[in-house]
N, C-alpha and C positions, 0 to 999 in steps of 0.2 A: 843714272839708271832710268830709264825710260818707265812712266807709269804703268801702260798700255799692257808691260813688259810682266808686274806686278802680281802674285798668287795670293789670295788670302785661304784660310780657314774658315769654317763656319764659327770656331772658338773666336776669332780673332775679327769676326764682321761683327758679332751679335757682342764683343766686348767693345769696338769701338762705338756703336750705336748705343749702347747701354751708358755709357761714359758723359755721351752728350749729353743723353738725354738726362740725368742724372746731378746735371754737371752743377745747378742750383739747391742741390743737396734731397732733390724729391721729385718727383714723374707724375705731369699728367696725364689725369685719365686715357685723356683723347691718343697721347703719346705712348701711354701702357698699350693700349689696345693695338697703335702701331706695329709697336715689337713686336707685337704678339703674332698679327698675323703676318709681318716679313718672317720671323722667327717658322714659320709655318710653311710656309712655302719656300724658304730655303731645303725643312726637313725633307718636302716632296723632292727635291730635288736628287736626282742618282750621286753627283758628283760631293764630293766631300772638300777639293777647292778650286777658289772660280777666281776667275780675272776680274780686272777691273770694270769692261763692257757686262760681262754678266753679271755682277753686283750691280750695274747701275740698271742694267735690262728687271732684276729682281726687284730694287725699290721702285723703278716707274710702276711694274707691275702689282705692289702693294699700294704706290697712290693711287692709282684707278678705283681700289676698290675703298679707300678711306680720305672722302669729299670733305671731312671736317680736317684736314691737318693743311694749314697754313701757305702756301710758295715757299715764305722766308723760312720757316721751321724745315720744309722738305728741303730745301738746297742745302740748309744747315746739318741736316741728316746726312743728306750725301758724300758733303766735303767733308764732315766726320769720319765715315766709315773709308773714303776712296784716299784720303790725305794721311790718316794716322799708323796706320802699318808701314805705309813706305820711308813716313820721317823716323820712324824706330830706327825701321835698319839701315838707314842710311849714317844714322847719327852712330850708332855699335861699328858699323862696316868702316867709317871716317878715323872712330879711336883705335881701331885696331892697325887700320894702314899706319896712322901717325907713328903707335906704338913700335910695329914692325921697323919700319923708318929707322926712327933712332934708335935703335937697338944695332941695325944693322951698320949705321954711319959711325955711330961712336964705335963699334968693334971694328972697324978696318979702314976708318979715315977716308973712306973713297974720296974720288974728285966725283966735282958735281954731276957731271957727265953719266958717270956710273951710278951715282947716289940717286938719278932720277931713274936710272934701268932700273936697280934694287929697287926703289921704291914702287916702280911699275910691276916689277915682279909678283915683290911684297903683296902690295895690292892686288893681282889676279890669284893670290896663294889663298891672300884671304877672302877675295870674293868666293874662289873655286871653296876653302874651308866652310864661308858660311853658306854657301850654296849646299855644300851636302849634310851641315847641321840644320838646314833649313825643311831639306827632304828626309832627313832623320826625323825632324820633330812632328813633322805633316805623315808620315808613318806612322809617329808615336800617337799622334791626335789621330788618325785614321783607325789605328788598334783600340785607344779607349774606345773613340766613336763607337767601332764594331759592337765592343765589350758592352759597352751600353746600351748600343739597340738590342744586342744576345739578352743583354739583362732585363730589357724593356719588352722583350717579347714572352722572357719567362715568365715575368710580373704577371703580363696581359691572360700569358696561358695560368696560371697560378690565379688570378683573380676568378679567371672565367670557369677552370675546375671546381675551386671554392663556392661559387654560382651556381653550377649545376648541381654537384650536393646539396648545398642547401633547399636548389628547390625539388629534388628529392626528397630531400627529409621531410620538407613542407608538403610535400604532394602526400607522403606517407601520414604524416600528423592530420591531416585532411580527409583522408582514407581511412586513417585510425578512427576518426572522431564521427565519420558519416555511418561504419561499422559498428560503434557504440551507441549510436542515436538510432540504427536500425535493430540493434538487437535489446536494445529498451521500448521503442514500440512494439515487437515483437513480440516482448515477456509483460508489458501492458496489454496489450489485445489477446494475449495467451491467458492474466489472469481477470481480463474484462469474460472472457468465454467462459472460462474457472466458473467466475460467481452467476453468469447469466446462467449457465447449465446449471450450478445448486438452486439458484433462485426455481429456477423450473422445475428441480426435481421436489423441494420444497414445496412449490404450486401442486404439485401434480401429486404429491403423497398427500398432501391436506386436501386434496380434490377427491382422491381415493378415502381417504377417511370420513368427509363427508358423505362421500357414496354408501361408505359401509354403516356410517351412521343413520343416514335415511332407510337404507336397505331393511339393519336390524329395527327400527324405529315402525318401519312402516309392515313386518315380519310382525311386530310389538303387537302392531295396529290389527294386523291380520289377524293375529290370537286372539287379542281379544275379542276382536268382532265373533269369531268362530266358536269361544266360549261362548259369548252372549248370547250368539244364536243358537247354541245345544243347551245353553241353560232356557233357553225362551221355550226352544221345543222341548224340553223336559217339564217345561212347567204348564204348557198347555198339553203335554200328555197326563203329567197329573193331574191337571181339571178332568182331560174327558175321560181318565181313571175313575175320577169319585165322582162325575158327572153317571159315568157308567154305574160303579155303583148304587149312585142315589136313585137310577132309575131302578136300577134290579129290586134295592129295597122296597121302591115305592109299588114294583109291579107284585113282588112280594106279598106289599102286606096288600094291593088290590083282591089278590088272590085270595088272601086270607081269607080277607072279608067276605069275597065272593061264596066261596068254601063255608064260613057260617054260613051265609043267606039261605043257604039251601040247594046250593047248583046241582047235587046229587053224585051222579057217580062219577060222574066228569070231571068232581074236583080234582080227586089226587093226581089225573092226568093233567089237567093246567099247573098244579103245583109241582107237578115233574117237570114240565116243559119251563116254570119258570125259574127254577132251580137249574138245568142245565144255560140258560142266557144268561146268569147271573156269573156263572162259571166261567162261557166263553169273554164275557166283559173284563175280567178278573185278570185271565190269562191273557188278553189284548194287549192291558195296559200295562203288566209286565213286561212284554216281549218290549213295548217299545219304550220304555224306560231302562232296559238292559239294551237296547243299543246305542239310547244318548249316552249313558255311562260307558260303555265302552270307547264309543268315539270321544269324548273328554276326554277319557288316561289316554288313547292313543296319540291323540293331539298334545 
């Protein structure tokens, strides 16, 4: 069978690469990293199996971009993955012709002649057989494939849904908590206003109380000046009451005297005239000692 000829799988490249590289019981790094990125760019790839030229066209393509993997390691890659699928089935495809073979010689004795037809036959029954168990399985590998990029893309959507809820929730928890820190500043500056307004009203009644305490105080003040001064003027209206009458009496008793001396008939007329002065003085200082008393009660 011609190499050239040869189909693998992605299951069946990335297991013969894995196998090499493996093959000392552990993978270096430098060699992880290989798979890694052949493994990756097989993925990009549309076709699910590729020849031999495109498996080799794919690992050149991954040496270009991986400058630490060796000559001798990379060909050892190669002839890995390009050698070991084909000795499989060739070795399966070899036991089953044998098998067919004698199966068919021992049942019918052919001569040799015919025994290599049969066996020719045999052999294209069972290439033709493993050839369509071959596109069976590359089917069967194609349907998981599918099933798994299906499942791969659920994941992806299923991850990325999970994502955007979350940062829903988070955006909401963010919006909850920016809504509680504004409606606590809020009911802080609502009860900062509270106590500056009582503070104020507090000022401003103790401000009034003071007012009204000066007011009455200085009302106090008023009174009594008002008394002081209707007691002042009742008490110099009392002076010039008895000031009044010490005059009257004193012109009185001038009179008197005069009246001995001898004045004649003119007395009794000065002692009338001083008798009437003595009266209006009298009656003065009543009038104005009954209007300080009145202005005291009224005040």
């Amino acid at each position: 069978m011609n190499m050239d000829e040869d189909r693998m799988t992605l299951t069946q490249i990335l297991t013969a690469l894995m196998d090499f590289l493996m093959k000392d019981g552990s993978i270096d790094p430098v060699h992880q990293y290989f798979y890694k990125e052949f493994r990756n760019i097989l993925n990009q790839d549309e076709n699910r199996e590729f020849d031999v030229k495109q498996v080799r066209l794919l690992l050149d393509k991954t040496r270009s971009i991986m400058d630490e993997v060796t000559e001798e390691d990379f060909q050892g890659m190669v002839q890995a993955v390009l050698t070991q699928y084909r000795n499989t089935n060739d070795d399966a495809l070899n036991d089953r012709i044998r098998k067919m073979a004698a199966d068919d010689a021992a049942a019918q004795k052919l001569n040799a002649a015919d025994r290599e037809k049969r066996v020719e036959e045999a052999r294209k029954r069972a290439e033709e057989e493993a050839r369509l168990a071959e596109e069976e399985r590359i089917r069967s590998e194609a349907r998981a494939a599918e099933l798994a990029r299906q499942a791969e893309e659920d994941r992806v959507r299923e991850e990325a849904r999970l994502a955007a809820e979350s940062k829903v929730a988070e955006d909401a928890r963010i919006a909850e908590i920016a809504r509680l820190e504004a409606e606590r500043l809020a009911e802080e500056n609502r009860l900062a206003e509270v106590a500056r307004q009582a503070a104020e009203e507090v000022r401003r009644e103790a401000e009034e109380a003071r007012l009204a305490e000066e007011a009455i105080r200085k009302a106090e003040e008023d009174r009594l000046a008002e008394e002081a001064r209707l007691a002042e003027e009742a008490r110099l209206a009392e002076e010039a009451r008895r000031r009044s009458e010490d005059d009257a009496l004193a012109n009185e008793k001038a009179a008197y005297w005069d009246a001995q001396s001898g004045a004649g008939a003119s007395a009794p007329t000065e002692d009338h005239g001083g008798g009437s002065m003595k009266l209006l003085l009298i009656g003065g200082a009543i009038v104005v000692l009954g209007g300080a008393a009145a202005a005291f009660f009224l005040l």
